[in-house]
C-alpha positions as CSV (number, residue, x, y, z in Angstrom):
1,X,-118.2,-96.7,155.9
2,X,-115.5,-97.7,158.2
3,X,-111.9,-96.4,156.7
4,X,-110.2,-99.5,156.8
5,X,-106.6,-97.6,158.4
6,X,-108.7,-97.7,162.0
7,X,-109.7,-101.0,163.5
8,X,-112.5,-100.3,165.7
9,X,-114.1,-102.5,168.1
10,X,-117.5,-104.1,168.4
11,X,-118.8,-101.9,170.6
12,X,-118.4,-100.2,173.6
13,X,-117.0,-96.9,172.1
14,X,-116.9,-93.5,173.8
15,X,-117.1,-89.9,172.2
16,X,-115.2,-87.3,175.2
17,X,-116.4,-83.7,174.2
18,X,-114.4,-81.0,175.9
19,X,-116.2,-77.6,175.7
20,X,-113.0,-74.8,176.5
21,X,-113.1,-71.1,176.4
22,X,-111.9,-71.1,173.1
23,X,-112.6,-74.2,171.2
24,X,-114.6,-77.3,171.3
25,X,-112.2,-81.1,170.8
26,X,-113.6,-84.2,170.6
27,X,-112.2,-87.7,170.3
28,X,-113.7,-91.1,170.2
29,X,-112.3,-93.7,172.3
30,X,-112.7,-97.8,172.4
31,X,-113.0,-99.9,175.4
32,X,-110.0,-100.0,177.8
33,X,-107.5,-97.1,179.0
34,X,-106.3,-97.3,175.2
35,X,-105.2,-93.9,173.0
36,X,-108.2,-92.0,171.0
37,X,-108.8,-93.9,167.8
38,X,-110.2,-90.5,166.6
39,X,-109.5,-86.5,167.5
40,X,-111.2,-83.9,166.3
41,X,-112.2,-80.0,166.7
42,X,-115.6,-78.6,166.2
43,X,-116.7,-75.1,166.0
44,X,-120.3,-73.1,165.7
45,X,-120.0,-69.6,164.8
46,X,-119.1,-67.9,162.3
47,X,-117.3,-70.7,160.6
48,X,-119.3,-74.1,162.0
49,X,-118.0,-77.6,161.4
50,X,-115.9,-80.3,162.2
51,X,-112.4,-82.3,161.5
52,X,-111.7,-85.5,162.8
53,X,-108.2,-87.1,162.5
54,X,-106.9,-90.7,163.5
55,X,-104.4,-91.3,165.6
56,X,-101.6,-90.7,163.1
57,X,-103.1,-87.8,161.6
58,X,-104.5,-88.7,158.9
59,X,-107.4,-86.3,157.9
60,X,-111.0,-88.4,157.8
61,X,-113.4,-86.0,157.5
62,X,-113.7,-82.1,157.2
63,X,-117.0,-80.8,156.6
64,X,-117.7,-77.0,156.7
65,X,-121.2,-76.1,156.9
66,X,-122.6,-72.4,155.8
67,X,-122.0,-69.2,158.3
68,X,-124.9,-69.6,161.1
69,X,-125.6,-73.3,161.1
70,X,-126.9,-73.9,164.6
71,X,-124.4,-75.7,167.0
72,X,-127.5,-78.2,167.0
73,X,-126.8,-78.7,162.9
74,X,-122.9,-78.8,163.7
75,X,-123.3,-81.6,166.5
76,X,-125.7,-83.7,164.1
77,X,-123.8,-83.9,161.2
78,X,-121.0,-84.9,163.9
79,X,-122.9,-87.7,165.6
80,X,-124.1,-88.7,161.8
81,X,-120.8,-89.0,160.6
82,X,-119.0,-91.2,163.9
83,X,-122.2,-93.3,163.6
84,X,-121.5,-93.8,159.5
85,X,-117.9,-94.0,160.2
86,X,-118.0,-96.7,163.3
87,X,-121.3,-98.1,162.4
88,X,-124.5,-97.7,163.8
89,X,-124.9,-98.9,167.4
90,X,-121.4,-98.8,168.6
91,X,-121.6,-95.4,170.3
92,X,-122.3,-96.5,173.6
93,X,-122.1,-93.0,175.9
94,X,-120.9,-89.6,175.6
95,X,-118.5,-87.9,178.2
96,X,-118.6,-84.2,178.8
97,X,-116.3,-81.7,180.0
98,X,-118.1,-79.6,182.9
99,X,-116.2,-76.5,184.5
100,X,-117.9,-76.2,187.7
101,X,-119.4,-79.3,189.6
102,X,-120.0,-76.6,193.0
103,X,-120.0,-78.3,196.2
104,X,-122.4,-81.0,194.9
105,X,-120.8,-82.6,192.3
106,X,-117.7,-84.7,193.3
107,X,-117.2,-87.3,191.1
108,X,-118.6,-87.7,187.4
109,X,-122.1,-87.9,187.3
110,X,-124.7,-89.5,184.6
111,X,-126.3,-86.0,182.9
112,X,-130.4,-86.1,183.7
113,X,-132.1,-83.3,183.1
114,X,-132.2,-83.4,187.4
115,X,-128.9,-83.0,187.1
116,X,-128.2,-80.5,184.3
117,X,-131.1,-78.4,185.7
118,X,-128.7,-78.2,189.0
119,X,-125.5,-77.7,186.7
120,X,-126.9,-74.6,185.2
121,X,-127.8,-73.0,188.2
122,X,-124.0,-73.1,188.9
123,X,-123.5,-70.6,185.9
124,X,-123.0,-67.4,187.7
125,X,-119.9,-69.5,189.2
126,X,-118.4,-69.9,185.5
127,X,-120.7,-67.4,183.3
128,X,-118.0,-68.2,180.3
129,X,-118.2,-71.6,180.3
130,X,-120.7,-73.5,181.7
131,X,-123.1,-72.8,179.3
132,X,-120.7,-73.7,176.3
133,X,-119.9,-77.4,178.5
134,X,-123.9,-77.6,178.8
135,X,-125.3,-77.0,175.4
136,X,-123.5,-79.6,173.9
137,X,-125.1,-82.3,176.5
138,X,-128.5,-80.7,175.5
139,X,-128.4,-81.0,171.9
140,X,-126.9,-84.5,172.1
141,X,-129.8,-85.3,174.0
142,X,-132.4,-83.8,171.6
143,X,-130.8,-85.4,168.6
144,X,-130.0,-89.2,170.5
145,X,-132.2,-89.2,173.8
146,X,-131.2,-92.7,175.0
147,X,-127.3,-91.8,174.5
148,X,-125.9,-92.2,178.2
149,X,-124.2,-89.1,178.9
150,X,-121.9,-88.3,181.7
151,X,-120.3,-85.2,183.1
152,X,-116.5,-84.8,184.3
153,X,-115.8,-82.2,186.6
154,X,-112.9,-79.5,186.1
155,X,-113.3,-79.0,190.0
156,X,-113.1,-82.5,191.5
157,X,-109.4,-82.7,191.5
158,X,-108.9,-80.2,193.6
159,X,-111.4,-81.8,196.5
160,X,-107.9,-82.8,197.8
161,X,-106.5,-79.2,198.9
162,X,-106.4,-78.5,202.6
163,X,-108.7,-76.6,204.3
164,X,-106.3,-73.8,205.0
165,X,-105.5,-74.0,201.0
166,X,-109.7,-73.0,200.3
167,X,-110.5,-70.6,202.7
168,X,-110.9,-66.9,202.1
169,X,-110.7,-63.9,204.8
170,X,-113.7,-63.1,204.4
171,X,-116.7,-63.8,207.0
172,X,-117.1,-67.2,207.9
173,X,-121.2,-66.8,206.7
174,X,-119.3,-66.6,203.0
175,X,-117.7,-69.7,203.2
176,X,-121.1,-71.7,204.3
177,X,-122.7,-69.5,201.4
178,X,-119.6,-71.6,199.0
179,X,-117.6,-68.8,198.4
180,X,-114.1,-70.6,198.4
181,X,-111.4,-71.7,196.3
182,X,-112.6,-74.5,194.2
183,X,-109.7,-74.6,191.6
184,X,-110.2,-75.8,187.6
185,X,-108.3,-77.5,184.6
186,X,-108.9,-80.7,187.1
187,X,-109.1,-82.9,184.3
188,X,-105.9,-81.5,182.9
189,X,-103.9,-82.2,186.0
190,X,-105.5,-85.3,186.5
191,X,-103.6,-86.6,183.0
192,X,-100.7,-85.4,184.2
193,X,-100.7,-87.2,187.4
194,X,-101.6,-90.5,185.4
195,X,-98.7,-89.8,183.1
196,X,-96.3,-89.1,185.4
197,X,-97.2,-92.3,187.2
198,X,-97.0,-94.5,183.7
199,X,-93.7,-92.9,183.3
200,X,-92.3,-94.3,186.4
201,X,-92.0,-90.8,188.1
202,X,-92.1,-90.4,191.7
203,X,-95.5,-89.1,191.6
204,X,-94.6,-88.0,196.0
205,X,-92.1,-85.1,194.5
206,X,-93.2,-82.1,194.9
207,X,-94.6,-81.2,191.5
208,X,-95.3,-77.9,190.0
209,X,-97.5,-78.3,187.1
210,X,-98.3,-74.9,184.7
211,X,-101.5,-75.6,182.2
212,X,-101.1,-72.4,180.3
213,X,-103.4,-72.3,177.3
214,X,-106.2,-69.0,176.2
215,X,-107.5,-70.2,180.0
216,X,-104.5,-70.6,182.6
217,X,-103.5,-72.1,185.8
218,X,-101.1,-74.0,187.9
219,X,-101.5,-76.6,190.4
220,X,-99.2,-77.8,193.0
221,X,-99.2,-81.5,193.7
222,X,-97.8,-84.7,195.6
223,X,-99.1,-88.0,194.9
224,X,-101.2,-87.7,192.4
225,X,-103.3,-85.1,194.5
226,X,-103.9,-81.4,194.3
227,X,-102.6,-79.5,197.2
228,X,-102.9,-75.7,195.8
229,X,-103.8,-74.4,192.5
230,X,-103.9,-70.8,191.3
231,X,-107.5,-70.1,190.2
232,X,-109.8,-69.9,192.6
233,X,-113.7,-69.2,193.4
234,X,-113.8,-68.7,189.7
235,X,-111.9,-69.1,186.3
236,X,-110.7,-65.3,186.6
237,X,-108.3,-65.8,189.5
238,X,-104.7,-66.6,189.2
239,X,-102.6,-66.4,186.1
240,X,-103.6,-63.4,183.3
241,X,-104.9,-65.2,180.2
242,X,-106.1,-64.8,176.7
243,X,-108.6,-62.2,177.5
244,X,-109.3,-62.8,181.4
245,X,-107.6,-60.8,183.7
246,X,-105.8,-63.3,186.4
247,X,-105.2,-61.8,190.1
248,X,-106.5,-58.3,190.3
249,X,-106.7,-56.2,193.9
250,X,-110.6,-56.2,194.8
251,X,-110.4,-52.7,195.6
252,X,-109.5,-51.9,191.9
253,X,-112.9,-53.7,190.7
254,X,-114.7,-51.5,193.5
255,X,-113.1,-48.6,192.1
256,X,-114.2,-49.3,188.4
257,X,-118.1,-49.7,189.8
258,X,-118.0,-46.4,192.8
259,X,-115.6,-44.2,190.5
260,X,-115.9,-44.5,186.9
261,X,-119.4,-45.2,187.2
262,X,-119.0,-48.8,185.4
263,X,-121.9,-51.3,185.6
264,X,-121.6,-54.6,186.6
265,X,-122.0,-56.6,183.1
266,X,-119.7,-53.6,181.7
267,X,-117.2,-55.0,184.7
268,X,-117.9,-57.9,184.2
269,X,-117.4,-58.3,180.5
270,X,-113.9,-56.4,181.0
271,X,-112.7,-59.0,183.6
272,X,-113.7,-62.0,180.9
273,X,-113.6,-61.1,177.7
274,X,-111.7,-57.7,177.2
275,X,-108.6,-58.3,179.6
276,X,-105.3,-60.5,179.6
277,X,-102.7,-60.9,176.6
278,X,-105.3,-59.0,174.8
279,X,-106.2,-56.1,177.3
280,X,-102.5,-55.1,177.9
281,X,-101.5,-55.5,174.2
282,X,-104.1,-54.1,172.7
283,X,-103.6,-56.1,169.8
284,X,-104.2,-59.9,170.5
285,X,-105.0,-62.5,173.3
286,X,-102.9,-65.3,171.0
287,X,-100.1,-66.0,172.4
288,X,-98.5,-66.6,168.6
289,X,-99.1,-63.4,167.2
290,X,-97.8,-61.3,170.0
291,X,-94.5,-63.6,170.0
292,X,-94.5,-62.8,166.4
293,X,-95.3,-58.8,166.6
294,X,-92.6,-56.1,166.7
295,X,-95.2,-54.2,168.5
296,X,-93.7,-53.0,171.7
297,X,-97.2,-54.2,173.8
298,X,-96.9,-57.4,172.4
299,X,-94.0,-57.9,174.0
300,X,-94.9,-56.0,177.4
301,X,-98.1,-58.1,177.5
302,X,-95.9,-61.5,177.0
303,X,-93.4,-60.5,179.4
304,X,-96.4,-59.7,182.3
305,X,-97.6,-63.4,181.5
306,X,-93.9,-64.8,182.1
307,X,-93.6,-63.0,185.3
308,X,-97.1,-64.3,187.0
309,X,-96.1,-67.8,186.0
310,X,-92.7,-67.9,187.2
311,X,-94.1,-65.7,190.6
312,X,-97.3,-68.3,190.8
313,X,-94.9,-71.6,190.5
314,X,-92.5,-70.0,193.8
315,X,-96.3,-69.6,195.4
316,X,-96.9,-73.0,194.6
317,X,-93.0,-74.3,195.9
318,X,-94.0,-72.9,199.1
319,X,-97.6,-74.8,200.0
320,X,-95.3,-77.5,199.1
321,X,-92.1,-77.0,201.0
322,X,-90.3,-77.0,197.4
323,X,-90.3,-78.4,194.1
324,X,-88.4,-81.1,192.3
325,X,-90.1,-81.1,189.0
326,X,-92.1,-78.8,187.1
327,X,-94.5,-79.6,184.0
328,X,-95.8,-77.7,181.2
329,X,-98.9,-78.1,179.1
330,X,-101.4,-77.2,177.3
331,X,-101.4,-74.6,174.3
332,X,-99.0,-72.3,174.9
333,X,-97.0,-74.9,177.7
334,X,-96.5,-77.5,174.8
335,X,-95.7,-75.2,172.1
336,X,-94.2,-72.0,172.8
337,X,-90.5,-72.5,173.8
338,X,-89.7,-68.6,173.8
339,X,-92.6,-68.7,176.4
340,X,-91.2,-71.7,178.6
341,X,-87.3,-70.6,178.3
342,X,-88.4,-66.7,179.7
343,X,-90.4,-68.5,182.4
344,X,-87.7,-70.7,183.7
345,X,-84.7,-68.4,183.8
346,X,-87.2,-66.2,186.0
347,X,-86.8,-69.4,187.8
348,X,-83.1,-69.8,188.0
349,X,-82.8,-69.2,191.5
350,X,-84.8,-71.7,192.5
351,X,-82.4,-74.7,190.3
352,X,-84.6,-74.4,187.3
353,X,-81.9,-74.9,184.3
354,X,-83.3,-75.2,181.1
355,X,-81.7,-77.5,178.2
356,X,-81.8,-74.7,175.4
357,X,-81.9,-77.7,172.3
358,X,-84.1,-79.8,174.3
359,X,-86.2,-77.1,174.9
360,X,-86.7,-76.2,171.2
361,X,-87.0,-79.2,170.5
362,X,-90.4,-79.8,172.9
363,X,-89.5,-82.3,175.4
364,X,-90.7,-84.2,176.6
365,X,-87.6,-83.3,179.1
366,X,-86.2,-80.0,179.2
367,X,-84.2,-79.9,181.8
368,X,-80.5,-79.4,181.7
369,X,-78.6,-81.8,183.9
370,X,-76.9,-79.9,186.4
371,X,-80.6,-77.9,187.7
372,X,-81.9,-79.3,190.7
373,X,-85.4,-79.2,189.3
374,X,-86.9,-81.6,186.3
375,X,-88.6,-79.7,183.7
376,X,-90.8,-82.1,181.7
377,X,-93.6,-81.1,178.4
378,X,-96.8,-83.4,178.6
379,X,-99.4,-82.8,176.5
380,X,-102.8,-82.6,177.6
381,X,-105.3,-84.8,176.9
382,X,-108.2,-84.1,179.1
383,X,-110.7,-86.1,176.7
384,X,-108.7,-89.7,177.9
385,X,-109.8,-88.8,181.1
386,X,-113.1,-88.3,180.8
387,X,-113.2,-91.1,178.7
388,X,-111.7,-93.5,181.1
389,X,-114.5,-91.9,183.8
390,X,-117.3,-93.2,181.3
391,X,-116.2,-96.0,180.9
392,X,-116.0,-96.8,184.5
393,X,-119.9,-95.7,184.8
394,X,-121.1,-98.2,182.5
395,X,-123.0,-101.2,183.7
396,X,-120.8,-104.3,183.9
């Protein structure tokens, strides 16, 4: 039954799922470049289920299912409830998160099993997460095969970076094989060019913006486009993170496999899953409880993550020629001000002045008035953009 707080409308609705590293969100959006009438989380697992919220809050359903249920189970009582909730018939297609698009896969594309069959082959490009962004598009099908589903790519955004910007020194062979810099959290700095823009910013400034969440990255950009990001051929480059290891010398990987006798899926696992906040803590890849530990490799393993963000946003002033503004989001951009205020007076000599009550307070600016640089927090909301791609696919 339709809780009476939400006015939905007669059709036309979209459900945006966005598979991350660490959690899966949902929302449910109605026709038009409108605000989600509905958020939720969903997680498989060890504890599987799902909460949905409306858009002020406001707890409509949460519905914990026993340890084991198969993300199949989790994703059908889901789809039963948004289809009790909205009424049947007014889910018209489901958008989908997908990390890597490859070469092929420019724009968003409708999910056939063609093209999901070509999508998985991409996996050894993004072994952590394109299989979490492509089960989800599976089961959906099993459990509502004429659902129109379409896929968003993390990857498209950054079409837009020069050639210069992509190439590795390696061997040109490599680079006809795809080995390049294809850049990610796309659909993340894709919001935050639109909301710049519906701000009234000049989106031509030179714009630093840091998406720091378990998964981590900055992209440089001037109108609108991407011009230079920090993660590269994969989701491991760049920034250290939750438990991936950000920039790391080659030769030290060599070194793990010829000298310490390491396999490749133990070196592997170590880059993804064993490395980061929690690799150099030892205790944690949350960014909360480290900032909350008097553990002295907390606080090492926070201050390593401030430094390569404040060093990655100076890489990203200079493919730029400078910076004029600089954005946080995500996780640990929106809601960590301890994290944002160490990060910006690394930043000091290049104007960065943080507003210490505006700061604590969470923005949306931060900035104190006499920096020459604007410091801005926007959350993300990567599901309004793959909901507004949708709902440019559909038939007219």
């Amino acid at each position: 039954m339709t809780d009476p707080a939400v006015a939905l409308p007669d059709d036309g609705l979209v459900l945006a799922v966005n598979s991350g590293s660490s959690s899966i969100k949902f929302a449910l959006f109605g026709p038009g470049d409108s605000p989600a009438l509905v958020r939720g989380t969903l997680a498989d697992g060890a504890r599987p289920g799902f909460e949905a919220r409306d858009a002020g809050g406001a707890v409509l359903v949460c519905q914990s299912l026993a340890e084991g249920t198969p993300a199949a189970a989790v994703f059908a009582g889901l789809l039963d409830w948004i289809e009790t909730f909205a009424g049947a018939g007014r889910l018209t297609a489901v958008g989908h998160r997908i990390v890597h698009g490859g070469d092929a896969f420019a724009a968003p594309v409708e999910l056939t099993p063609e093209t999901i069959e070509a999508l998985a082959a991409l996996t050894p490009l993004a072994p952590l997460h394109q299989p979490r962004c492509l089960q989800p598009v599976g089961v959906i099908a099993a459990l509502r095969p004429g659902l129109l589903q379409i896929g968003c790519f993390d990857t498209a955004f950054h079409r837009s970076m020069e050639p210069t910007v992509r190439r590795y020194g390696l061997p040109r062979r490599f680079e006809q094989l795809g080995i390049r810099k294809f850049g990610f959290h796309g659909l993340s700095y894709e919001h935050i060019a639109d909301r710049l823009h519906a701000m009234g910013k000049d989106t031509g400034s030179p714009t630093v913006v840091a998406h720091l969440g378990s998964g981590a990255s900055l992209c440089a950009m001037t109108d609108g486009q991407s011009r230079d990001t920090t993660m590269g051929f994969s989701v491991l480059d760049g920034l250290p993170m939750a438990t991936r290891c950000g920039e790391v010398d080659p030769g030290a990987i060599l070194y793990m496999q010829r000298q310490l006798g390491l396999g490749l899926a133990e070196v592997e696992d170590i880059l993804y899953h064993d490395s980061g906040l929690l690799g150099v803590s030892g205790l944690s890849g949350d960014m909360r409880e480290l900032l909350d530990s008097p553990d002295p490799r907390a606080a090492e393993a926070v201050d390593l993550f401030t430094f390569h963000v404040a060093r990655q946003v100076a890489v990203m002033a200079s493919t730029l020629g400078g910076i004029e503004r600089l954005v946080f989001t995500g996780g640990i951009g929106e809601h960590q001000g301890a994290v944002r205020e160490s990060i910006c007076a690394r930043l000091a000599w290049l104007g960065v002045v943080l507003d210490v009550e505006a700061n604590r307070r969470g923005g949306p600016s931060i900035s104190a008035g006499g920096g020459r640089v604007t410091v801005l927090v926007i959350p993300a909301d990567e599901e309004r953009v793959i909901a507004r791609h949708v709902l440019a696919s559909l038939p007219r």
